[in-house]
N, C-alpha and C positions, 0 to 999 in steps of 0.2 A: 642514597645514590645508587644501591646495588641494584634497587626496584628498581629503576627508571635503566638502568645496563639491560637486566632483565628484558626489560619490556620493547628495548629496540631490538635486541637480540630476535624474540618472536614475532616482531614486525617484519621484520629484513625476511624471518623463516616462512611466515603465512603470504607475504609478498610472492615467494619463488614459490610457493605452492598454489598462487591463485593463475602466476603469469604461465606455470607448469599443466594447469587445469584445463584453463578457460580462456588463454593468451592477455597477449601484454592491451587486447583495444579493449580490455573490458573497465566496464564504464566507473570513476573514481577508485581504481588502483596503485593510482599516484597518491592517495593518502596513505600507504603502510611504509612505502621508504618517504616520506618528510615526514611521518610522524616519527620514525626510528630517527633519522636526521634532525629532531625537536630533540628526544630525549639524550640521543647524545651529545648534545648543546648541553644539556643541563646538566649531564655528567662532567663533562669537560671545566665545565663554570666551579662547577663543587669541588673540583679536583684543586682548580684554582684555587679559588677562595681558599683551602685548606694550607696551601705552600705559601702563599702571600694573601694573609688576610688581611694584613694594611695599606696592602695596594688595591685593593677593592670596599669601595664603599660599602657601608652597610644596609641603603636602600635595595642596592641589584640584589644578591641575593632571597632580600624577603621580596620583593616585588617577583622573582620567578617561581619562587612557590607559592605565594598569593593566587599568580596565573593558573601554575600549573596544578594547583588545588581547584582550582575553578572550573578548570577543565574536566577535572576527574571527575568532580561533584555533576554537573551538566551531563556530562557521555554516563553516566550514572543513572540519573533519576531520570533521562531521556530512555534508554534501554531498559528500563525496569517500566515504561509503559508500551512500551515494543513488547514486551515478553507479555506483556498481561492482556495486548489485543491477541496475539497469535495465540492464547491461551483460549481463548472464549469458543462455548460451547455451543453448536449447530439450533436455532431456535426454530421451529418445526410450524408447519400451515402459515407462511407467511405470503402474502400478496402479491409482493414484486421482488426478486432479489437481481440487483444489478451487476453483472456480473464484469469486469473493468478488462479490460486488455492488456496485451504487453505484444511484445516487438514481435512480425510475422515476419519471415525470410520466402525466400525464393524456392517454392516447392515445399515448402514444411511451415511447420507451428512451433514457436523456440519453447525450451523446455517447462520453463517457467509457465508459459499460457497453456502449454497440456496441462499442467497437473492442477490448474484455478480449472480448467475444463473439464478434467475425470472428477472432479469435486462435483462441479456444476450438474453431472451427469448421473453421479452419487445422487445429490439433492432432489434433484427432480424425480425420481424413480419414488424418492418416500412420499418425496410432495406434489404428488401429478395435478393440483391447483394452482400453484405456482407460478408466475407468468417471469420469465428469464429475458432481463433488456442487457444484452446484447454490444457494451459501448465499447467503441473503439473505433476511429478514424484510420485513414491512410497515410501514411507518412513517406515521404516522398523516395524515400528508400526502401518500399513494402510492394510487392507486386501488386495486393488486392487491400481492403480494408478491413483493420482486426474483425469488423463486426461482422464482414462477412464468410473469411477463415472459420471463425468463431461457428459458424450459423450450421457453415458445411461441415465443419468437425461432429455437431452435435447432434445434425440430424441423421449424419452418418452412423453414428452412433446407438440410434434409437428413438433421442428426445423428439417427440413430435415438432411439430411448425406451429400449431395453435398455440402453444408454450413458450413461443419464442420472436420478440421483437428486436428490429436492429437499431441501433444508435452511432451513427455513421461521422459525424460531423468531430468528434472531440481528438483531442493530440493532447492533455496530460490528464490528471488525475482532476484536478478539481473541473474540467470540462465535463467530464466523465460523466460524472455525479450530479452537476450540474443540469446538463442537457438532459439528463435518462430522466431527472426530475420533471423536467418541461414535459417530456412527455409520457410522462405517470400520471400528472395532472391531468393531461387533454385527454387519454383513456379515461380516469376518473370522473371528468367534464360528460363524455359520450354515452356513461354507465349511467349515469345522473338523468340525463334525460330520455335516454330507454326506458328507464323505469318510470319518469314522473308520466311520458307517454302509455305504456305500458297502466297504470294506475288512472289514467284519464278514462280508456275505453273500457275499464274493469266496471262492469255493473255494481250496483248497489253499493251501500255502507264499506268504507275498509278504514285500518286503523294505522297509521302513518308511525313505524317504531324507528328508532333514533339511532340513525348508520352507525356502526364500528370504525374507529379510526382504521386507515388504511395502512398496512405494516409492512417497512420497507425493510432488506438486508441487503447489505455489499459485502460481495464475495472475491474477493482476491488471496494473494499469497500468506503467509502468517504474519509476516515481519512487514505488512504493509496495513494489516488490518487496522489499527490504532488511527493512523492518519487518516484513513479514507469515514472512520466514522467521522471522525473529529470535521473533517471539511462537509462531511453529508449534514453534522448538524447546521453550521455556518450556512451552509443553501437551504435548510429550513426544513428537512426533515427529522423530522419527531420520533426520539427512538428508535432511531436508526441502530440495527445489529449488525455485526460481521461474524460471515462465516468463511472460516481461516483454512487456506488450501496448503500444502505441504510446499516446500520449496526445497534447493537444492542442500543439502546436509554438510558440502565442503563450503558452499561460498556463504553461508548463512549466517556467520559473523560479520564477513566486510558486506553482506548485504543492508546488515541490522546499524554497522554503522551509517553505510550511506544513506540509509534510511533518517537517521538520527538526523545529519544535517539536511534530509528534506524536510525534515520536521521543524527543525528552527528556522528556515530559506519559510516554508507558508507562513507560520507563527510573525513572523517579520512582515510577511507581505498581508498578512490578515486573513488568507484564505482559510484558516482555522481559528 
């Protein structure tokens, strides 16, 4: 029971430090007081049980640590694959890397999509073959569209415009990924037959060698990497890598859990 004290106690404290951070609208904040509000349910219950253990049945308490074991186990082996996508290392001369969006304000780029961008802007400098798609839609609360924040941030920057295509249409993760696919193919469709025209008007004998799969990576935040591969496979790209951009250092825990229940909200719906 002291665990479970413990553990509302630093809910209640990481709660006033995120609403102290980053204000009270940030996004599943209300999980850190009712999760603290869960655990001291369970202390409350245990207290009980211990002063009138005849007055409570013997199901309730194992059916709450049954739960609350279940829980642990879950938020567990959930964030031990969070930590292992954000852990993966930068894979070098790849083809396409998609680079996913996040929420654009009035006049600026929120912190979070700078630092998937100085990433983006990192990568490309080693990889000047690279071709960078660009996803992210308008959302109706955004003045302009991620992909195009996105385009002007990086050409500002440096990154050429040959390097860089937009994918305009998408509003969540698995769109993302989804659409940039569509149009990786139709590029790859267009290459296809430049060359087979390209090999028609080529005089004499030539010898037809056997294309190299085409090698995709998604680029976003660390604590996001995991999902986005997982859904890149689900849309059907092969080997799909991520390359893991830095995120913010205080909110990186209740990121990684809200991350968690996006992870079981797709897993539910199939998108991974």
């Amino acid at each position: 029971m002291w665990i479970a004290g413990i553990g509302a106690a630093l809910c209640l404290i990481y709660y006033g430090i995120i609403v102290c951070y980053s204000g009270i609208s940030t996004s599943f904040v209300w999980f850190w007081p009712l999760a603290a509000l869960f655990l001291l349910g369970f202390v409350a219950g245990g207290i009980y049980n211990r002063f009138h253990p005849k007055k409570c049945p013997l199901w309730l308490p194992v059916s709450a640590i049954t739960f609350f074991t279940a829980c642990a186990v879950i938020l567990c082996v959930v964030e031990a694959l969070v930590f292992l996508g954000a852990a993966s290392s930068d894979v070098p001369n790849l083809d396409y890397v998609i680079v996913l969006g996040a929420k654009v304000e009035e006049g600026r780029i929120s912190s979070s999509l700078q630092k998937r961008l100085d990433k983006a802007i990192e990568y490309s400098r080693k990889n000047p073959d690279t071709i960078l798609i660009l996803s992210g839609g308008k959302g109706e609360d955004e003045p302009v569209s991620e992909a195009q924040m996105m385009y002007e941030y990086l050409k500002y920057s440096g990154v050429p415009s040959r390097q860089m295509i937009m994918e305009e249409r998408s509003t969540s993760t698995v769109e993302n990924i989804a659409y940039s696919k569509v149009m990786i193919d139709e590029l790859e469709q267009e290459k296809e037959k430049e060359q087979a025209g390209s090999l028609h008007k080529a005089p004499g004998p030539y010898m037809i060698v056997e294309d190299k799969p085409v090698q995709i990576g998604v680029l976003t935040s660390n604590f996001h990497v995991f999902r986005a591969i997982q859904i890149g496979k689900k849309c059907g790209i092969e080997g799909i890598c991520g390359i893991s951009a830095r995120s913010d250092v205080i909110l990186f825990a209740h990121l990684c859990v809200r991350e968690c229940a996006a992870i079981l909200k797709d897993k539910l719906m199939g998108n991974m």
